[in-house]
C-alpha positions as CSV (number, residue, x, y, z in Angstrom):
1,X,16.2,-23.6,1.1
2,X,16.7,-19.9,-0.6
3,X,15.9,-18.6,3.2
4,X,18.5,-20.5,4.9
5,X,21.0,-20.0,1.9
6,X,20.5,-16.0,2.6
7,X,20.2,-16.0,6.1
8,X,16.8,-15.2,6.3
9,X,13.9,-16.6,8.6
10,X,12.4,-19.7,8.1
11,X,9.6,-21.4,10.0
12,X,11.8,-23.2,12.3
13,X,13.2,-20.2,13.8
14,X,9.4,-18.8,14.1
15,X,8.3,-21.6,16.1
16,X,11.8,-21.8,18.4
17,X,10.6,-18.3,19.4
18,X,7.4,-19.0,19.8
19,X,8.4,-21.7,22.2
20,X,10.8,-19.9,23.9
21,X,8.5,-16.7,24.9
22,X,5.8,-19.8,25.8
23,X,7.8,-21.7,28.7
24,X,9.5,-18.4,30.1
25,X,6.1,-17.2,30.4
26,X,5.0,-20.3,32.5
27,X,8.3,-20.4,34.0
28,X,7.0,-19.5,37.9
29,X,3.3,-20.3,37.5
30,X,1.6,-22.9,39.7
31,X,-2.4,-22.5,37.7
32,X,-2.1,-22.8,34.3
33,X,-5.1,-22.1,32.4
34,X,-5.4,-22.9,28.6
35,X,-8.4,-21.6,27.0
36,X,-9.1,-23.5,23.2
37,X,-11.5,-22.5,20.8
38,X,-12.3,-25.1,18.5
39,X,-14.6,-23.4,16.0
40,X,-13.6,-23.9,12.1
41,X,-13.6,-20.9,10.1
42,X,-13.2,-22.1,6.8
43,X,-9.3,-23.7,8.9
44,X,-9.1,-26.9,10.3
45,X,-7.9,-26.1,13.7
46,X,-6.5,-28.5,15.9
47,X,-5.2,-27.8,20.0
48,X,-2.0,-26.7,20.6
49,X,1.4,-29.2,20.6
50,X,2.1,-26.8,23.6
51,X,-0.7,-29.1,25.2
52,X,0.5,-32.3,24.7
53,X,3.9,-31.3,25.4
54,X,2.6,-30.5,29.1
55,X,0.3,-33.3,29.0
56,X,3.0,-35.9,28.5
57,X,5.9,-34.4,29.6
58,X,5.3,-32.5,33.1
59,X,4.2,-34.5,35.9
60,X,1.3,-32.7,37.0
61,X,-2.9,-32.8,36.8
62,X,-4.3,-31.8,34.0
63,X,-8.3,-31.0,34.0
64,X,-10.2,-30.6,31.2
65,X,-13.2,-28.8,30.6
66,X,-15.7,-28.5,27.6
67,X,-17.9,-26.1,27.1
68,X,-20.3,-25.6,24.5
69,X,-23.4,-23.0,23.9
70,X,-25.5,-23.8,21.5
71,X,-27.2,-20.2,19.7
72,X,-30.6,-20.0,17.8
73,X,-30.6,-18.2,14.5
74,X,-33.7,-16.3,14.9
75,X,-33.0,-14.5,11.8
76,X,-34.5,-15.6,8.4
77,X,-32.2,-14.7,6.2
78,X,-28.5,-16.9,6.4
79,X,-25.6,-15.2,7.9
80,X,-24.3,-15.7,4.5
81,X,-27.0,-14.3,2.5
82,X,-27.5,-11.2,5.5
83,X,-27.5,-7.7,3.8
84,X,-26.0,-5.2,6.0
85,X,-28.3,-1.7,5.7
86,X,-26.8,1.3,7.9
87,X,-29.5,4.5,7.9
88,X,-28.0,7.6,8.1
89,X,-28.9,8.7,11.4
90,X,-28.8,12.4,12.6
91,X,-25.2,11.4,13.8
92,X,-24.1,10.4,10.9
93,X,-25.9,13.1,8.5
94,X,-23.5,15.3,11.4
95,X,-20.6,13.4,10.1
96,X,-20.7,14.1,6.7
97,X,-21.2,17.5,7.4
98,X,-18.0,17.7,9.3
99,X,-16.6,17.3,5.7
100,X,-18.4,20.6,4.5
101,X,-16.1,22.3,7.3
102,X,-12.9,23.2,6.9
103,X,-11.6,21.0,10.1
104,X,-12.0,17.8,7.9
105,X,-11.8,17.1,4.2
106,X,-13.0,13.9,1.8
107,X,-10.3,12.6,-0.3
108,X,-10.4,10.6,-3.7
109,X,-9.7,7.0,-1.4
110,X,-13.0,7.7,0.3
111,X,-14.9,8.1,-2.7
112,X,-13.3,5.0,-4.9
113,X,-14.2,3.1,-1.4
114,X,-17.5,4.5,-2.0
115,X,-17.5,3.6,-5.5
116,X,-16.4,0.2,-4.6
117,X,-19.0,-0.4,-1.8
118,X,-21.0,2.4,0.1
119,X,-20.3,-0.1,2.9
120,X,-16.5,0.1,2.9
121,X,-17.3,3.8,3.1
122,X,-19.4,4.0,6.0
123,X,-16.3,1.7,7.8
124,X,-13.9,3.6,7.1
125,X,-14.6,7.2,6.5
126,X,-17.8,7.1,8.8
127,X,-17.3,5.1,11.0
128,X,-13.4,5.4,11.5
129,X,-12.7,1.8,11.6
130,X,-9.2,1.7,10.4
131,X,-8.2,-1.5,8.7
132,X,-5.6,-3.3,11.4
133,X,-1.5,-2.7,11.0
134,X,-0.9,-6.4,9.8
135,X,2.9,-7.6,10.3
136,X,4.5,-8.9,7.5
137,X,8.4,-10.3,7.8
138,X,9.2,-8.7,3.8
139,X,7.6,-4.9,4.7
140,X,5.0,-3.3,3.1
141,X,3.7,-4.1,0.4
142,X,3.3,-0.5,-0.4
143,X,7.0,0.7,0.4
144,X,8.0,-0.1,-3.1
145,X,5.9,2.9,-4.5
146,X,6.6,5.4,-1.4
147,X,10.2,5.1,-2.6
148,X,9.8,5.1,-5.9
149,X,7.3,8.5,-5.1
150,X,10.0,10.0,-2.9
151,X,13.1,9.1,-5.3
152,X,11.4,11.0,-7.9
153,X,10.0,13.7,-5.6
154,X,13.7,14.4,-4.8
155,X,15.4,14.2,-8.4
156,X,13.0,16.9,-9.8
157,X,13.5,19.2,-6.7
158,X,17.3,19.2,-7.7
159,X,16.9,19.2,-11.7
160,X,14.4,21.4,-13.3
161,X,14.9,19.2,-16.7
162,X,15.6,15.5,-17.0
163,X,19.3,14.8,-16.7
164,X,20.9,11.7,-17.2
165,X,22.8,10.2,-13.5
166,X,25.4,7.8,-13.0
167,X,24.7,4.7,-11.1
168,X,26.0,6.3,-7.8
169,X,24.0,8.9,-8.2
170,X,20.7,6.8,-8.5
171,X,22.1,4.8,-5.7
172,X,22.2,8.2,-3.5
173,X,18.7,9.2,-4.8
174,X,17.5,5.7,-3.4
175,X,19.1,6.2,-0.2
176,X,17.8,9.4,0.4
177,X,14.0,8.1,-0.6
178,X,14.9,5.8,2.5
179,X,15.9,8.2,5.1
180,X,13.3,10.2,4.1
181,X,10.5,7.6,4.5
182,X,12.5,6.3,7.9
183,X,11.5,9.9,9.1
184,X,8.2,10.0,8.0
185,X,7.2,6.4,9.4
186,X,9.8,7.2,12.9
187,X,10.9,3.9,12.0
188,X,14.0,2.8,11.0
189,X,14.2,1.3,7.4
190,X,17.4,-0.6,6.4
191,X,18.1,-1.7,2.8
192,X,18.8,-5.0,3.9
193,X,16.7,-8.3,3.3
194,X,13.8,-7.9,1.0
195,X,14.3,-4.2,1.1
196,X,17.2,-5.1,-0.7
197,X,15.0,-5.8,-3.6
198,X,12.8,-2.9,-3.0
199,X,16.0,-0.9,-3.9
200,X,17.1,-2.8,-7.0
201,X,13.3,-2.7,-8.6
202,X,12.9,1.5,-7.7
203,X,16.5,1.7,-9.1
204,X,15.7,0.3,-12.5
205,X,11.9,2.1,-12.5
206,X,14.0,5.5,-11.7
207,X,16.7,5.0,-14.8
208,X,13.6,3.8,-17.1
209,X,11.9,6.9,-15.9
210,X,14.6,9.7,-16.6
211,X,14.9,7.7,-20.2
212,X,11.6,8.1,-20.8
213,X,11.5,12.1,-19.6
214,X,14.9,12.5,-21.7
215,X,12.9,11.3,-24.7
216,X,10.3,13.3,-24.1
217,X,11.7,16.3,-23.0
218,X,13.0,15.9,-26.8
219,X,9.7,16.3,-28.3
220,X,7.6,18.2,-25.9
221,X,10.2,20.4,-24.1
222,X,8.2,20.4,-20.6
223,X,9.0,22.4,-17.8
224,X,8.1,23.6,-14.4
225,X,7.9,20.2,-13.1
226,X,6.5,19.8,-9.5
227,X,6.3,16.6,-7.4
228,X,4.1,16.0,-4.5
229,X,1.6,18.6,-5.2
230,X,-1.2,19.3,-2.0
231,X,-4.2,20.6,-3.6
232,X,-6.9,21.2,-1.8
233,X,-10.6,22.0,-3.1
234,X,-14.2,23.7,-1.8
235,X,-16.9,21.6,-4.0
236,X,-20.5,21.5,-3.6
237,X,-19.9,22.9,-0.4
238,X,-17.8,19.9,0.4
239,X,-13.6,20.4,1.2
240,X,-11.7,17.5,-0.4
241,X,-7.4,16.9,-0.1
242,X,-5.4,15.1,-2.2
243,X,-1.7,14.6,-3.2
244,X,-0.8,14.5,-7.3
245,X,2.1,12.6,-7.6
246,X,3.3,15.3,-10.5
247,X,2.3,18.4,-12.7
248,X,4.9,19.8,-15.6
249,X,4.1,22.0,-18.6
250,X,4.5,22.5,-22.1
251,X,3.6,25.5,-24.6
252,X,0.0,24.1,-25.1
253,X,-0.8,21.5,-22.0
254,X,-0.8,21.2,-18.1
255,X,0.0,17.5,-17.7
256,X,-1.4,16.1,-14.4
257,X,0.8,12.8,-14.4
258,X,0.4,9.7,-11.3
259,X,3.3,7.3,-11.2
260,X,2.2,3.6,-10.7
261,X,4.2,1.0,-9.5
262,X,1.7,-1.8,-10.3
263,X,1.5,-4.6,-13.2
264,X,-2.3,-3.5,-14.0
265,X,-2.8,-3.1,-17.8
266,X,-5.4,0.0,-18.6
267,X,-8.2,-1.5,-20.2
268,X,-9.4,-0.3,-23.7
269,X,-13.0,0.7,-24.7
270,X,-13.9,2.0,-20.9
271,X,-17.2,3.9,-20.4
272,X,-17.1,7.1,-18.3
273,X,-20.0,4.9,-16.5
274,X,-17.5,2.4,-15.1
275,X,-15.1,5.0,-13.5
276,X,-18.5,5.3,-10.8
277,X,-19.2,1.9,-10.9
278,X,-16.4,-0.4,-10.8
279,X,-14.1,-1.6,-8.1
280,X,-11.1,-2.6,-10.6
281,X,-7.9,-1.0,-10.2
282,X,-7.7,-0.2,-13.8
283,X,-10.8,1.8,-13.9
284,X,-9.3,3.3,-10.0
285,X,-6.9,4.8,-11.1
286,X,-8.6,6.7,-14.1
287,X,-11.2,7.5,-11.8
288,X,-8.2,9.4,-9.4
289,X,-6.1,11.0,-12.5
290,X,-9.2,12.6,-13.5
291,X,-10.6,13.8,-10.3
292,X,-7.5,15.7,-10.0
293,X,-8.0,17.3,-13.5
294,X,-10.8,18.5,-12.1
295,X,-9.6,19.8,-8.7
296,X,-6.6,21.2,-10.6
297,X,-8.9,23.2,-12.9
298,X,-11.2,24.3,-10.4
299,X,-8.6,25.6,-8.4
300,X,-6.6,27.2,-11.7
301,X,-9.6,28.5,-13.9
302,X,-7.3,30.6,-15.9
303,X,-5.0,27.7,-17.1
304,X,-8.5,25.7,-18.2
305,X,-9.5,28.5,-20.7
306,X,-5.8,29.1,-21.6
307,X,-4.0,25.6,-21.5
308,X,-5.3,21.9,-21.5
309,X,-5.1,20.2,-18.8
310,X,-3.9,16.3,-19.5
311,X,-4.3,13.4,-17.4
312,X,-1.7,11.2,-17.3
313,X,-0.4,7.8,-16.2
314,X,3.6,6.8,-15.7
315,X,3.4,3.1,-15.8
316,X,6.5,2.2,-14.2
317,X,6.6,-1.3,-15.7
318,X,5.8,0.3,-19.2
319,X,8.7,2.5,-19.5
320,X,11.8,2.7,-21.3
321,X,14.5,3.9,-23.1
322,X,13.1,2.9,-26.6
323,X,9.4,3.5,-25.8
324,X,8.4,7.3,-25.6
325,X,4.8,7.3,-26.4
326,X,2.8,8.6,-23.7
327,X,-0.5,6.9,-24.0
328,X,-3.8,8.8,-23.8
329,X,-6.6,8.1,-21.8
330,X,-9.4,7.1,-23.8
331,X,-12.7,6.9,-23.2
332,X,-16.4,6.0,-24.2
333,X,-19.1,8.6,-23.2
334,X,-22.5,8.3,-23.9
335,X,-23.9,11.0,-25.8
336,X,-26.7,12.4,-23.4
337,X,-24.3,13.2,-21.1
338,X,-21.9,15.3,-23.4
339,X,-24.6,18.1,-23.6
340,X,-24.4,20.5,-20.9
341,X,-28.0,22.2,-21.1
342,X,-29.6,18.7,-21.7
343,X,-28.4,16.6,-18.8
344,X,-30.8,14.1,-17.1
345,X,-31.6,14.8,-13.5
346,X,-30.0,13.5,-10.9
347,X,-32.3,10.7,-9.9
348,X,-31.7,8.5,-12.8
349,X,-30.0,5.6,-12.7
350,X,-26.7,4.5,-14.1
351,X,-28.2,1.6,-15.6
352,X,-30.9,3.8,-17.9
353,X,-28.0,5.7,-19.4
354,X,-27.9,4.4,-23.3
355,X,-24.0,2.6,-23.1
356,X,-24.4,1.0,-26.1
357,X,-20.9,2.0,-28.7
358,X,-24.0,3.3,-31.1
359,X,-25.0,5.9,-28.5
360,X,-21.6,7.0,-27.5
361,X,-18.6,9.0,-28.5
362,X,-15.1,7.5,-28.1
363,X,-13.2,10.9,-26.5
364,X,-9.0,10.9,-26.4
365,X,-8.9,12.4,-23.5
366,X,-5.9,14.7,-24.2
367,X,-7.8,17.7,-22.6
368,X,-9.9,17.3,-19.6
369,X,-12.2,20.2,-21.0
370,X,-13.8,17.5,-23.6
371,X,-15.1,15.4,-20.5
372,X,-15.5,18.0,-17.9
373,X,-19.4,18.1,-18.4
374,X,-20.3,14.0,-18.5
375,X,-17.1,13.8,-15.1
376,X,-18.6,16.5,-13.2
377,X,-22.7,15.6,-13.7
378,X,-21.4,11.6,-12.2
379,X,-19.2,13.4,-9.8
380,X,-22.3,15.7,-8.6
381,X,-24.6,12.7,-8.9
382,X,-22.4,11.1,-6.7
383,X,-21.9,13.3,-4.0
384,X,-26.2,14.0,-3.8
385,X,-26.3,10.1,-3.2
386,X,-23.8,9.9,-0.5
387,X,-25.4,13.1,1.3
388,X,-28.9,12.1,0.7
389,X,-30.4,10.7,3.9
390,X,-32.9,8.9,2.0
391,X,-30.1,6.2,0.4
392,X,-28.8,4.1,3.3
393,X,-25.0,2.8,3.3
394,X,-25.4,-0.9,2.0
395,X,-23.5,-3.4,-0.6
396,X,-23.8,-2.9,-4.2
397,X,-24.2,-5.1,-6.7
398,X,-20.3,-5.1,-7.8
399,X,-19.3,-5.6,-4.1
400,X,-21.0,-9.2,-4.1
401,X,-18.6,-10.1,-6.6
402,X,-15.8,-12.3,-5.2
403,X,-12.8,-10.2,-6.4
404,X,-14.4,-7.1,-4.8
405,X,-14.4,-8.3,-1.3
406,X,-11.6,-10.9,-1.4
407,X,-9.6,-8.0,-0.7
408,X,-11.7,-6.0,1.7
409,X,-10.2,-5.0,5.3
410,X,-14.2,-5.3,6.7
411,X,-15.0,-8.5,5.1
412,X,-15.5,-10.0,8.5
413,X,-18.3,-7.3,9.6
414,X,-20.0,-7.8,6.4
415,X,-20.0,-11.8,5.9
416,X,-19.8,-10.9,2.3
């Protein structure tokens, strides 16, 4: 009833097209040939009405055939319970080379797919099977944060320092983020519809964010802020790229900040262990915010001896006028991993590092220096597992779980 108040499409009009385009297509034909599969796929599916309409409503002969083939499962394991095992052949050891060129660079998506599933990885990174463009009548579910990211990118191009706008002004920010993203996509977007709501949400996360960097600037005074950073890095041999959403400084820190537009609450009393282990989007996007404290002082080594360097989040849902407090990462590192010339080799595994809170050290993360040596020993151990040609590409234990591949774009290679 809210659709047809507002104009908007309901099913009705969906299945008038669908009609339509149906009989002009058979509009000249004299052989008609309907092909129905009637396998069940967790759907009930049931023929066509476009069948029946024919059938009782044209005067004309109507054959039907039914085929069936009947297939042997030769396999002993179910298709269900079927693990998926892909060996790194001498083409694909060739592939990951590629990625210690500089024609081609690993990102921080491929390796939180990795981290998710070495699967996924092979898929999408190896294997280059992009997920398909799915069509969706209220856009893409990730236009809200492009926006949001451009809006942004655009205000701090113009002001070097927070500075308070009038609603026009955000409303001209906004507008620009679309034209901007209409040019990028060579699509046209229109704030109409459910973009419409897209632009009322990134308008109030836009004034709660100049609030909150008002406030701040208050207290910390930062400057030199820059949005949209490329960085691009040479790592154990390997090139990696990557966007940070935003770097600005103060006297005594680099702050490496990434805006997030989603509802996900960070999780207190989070190992180091679980940023390499876990699919969740909480530990993701720690996981990503660190990585490019790393990147950022690999690349800068003078600023890491000089200057912390401060991984951020900017929760958009989080901020506001009355709350200034910019909440520090905080993590739980087991102790045999904060002592550089004591590390364990590579070859052990994840699960024989001591995690319990007796054995660790709880680590505010306001300077990525005090987990540089625990981040980079996973990182490396990492990489040496995804290059080795010994470890085959195969499901992990956390991508059995149901949450991990409810969401996943290969779920239908894998039968997980």
């Amino acid at each position: 009833n809210l659709r047809r108040a507002y104009n908007l499409p309901t099913h009705e009009i969906s299945d008038a097209i669908q009609a339509y385009n149906f009989y002009r297509t058979l509009y000249h034909t004299q052989n008609i040939h309907l092909i129905y599969d009637s396998r069940n796929e967790g759907a009930q599916n049931e023929i066509s009405r476009y069948f029946y309409q024919l059938q009782y409503l044209l005067n004309a002969p109507i054959q039907q055939y039914n085929y069936q083939l009947q297939v042997q499962n030769t396999n002993n394991e179910t298709e269900e319970n079927a693990q998926i095992t892909i060996n790194k052949t001498p083409e694909i050891i060739n592939k990951l080379n590629s990625y210690k060129t500089s024609n081609s660079s690993l990102s921080a998506s491929c390796l939180k797919d990795y981290i998710a599933c070495p699967l996924r990885f092979y898929f999408s990174t190896i294997a280059s099977i992009k997920s398909p463009n799915e069509i969706k009548e209220t856009g893409e579910s990730s236009l809200l944060g492009r926006i949001y990211h451009k809006a942004m990118e655009i205000y701090y191009n113009k002001y070097s320092i927070p500075q308070q706008l009038k609603k026009q002004e955000i409303t001209q920010l906004i507008h620009d983020a679309f034209i901007e993203e209409g040019t990028t996509s060579n699509k046209q977007v229109q704030i109409t519809g459910f973009n419409s709501l897209i632009f009322n949400l990134v308008y109030q996360f836009i004034e709660n964010t100049i609030n909150f960097d008002i406030a701040r600037y208050e207290q910390d005074q930062f400057n030199k802020v820059q949005s949209e950073i490329e960085i691009k890095f040479f790592y154990n041999q390997i090139h990696f790229k990557g966007y940070i959403d935003r770097i600005d400084h103060t006297k005594e820190t680099i702050n490496i900040i990434d805006y997030k537009t989603t509802t996900s609450k960070t999780k207190k009393d989070i190992n180091i262990l679980e940023l390499f282990t876990s699919h969740e989007s909480a530990y993701n996007e720690l996981f990503q915010i660190i990585l490019y404290c790393h990147i950022y002082s690999s690349i800068q080594p003078t600023s890491r001896k000089t200057l912390k360097i401060r991984p951020l989040l900017y929760k958009t849902y989080e901020l506001s006028k009355s709350n200034t407090e910019l909440h520090t990462i905080t993590l739980q590192v087991p102790n045999q991993l904060l002592n550089p010339n004591n590390l364990p080799s590579f070859d052990t595994q994840l699960d024989d590092i001591d995690t319990n809170k007796s054995s660790c050290t709880t680590i505010d993360v306001t300077d990525y220096a005090l987990i540089s040596t625990p981040f980079e020993w996973l990182l490396q151990k990492m990489l040496n597992n995804i290059y080795n040609p010994n470890i085959p590409f195969t499901t992990n234990e956390n991508s059995t779980e149901e949450k991990a591949c409810k969401f996943c774009p290969y779920k239908t290679i894998c039968k997980k």
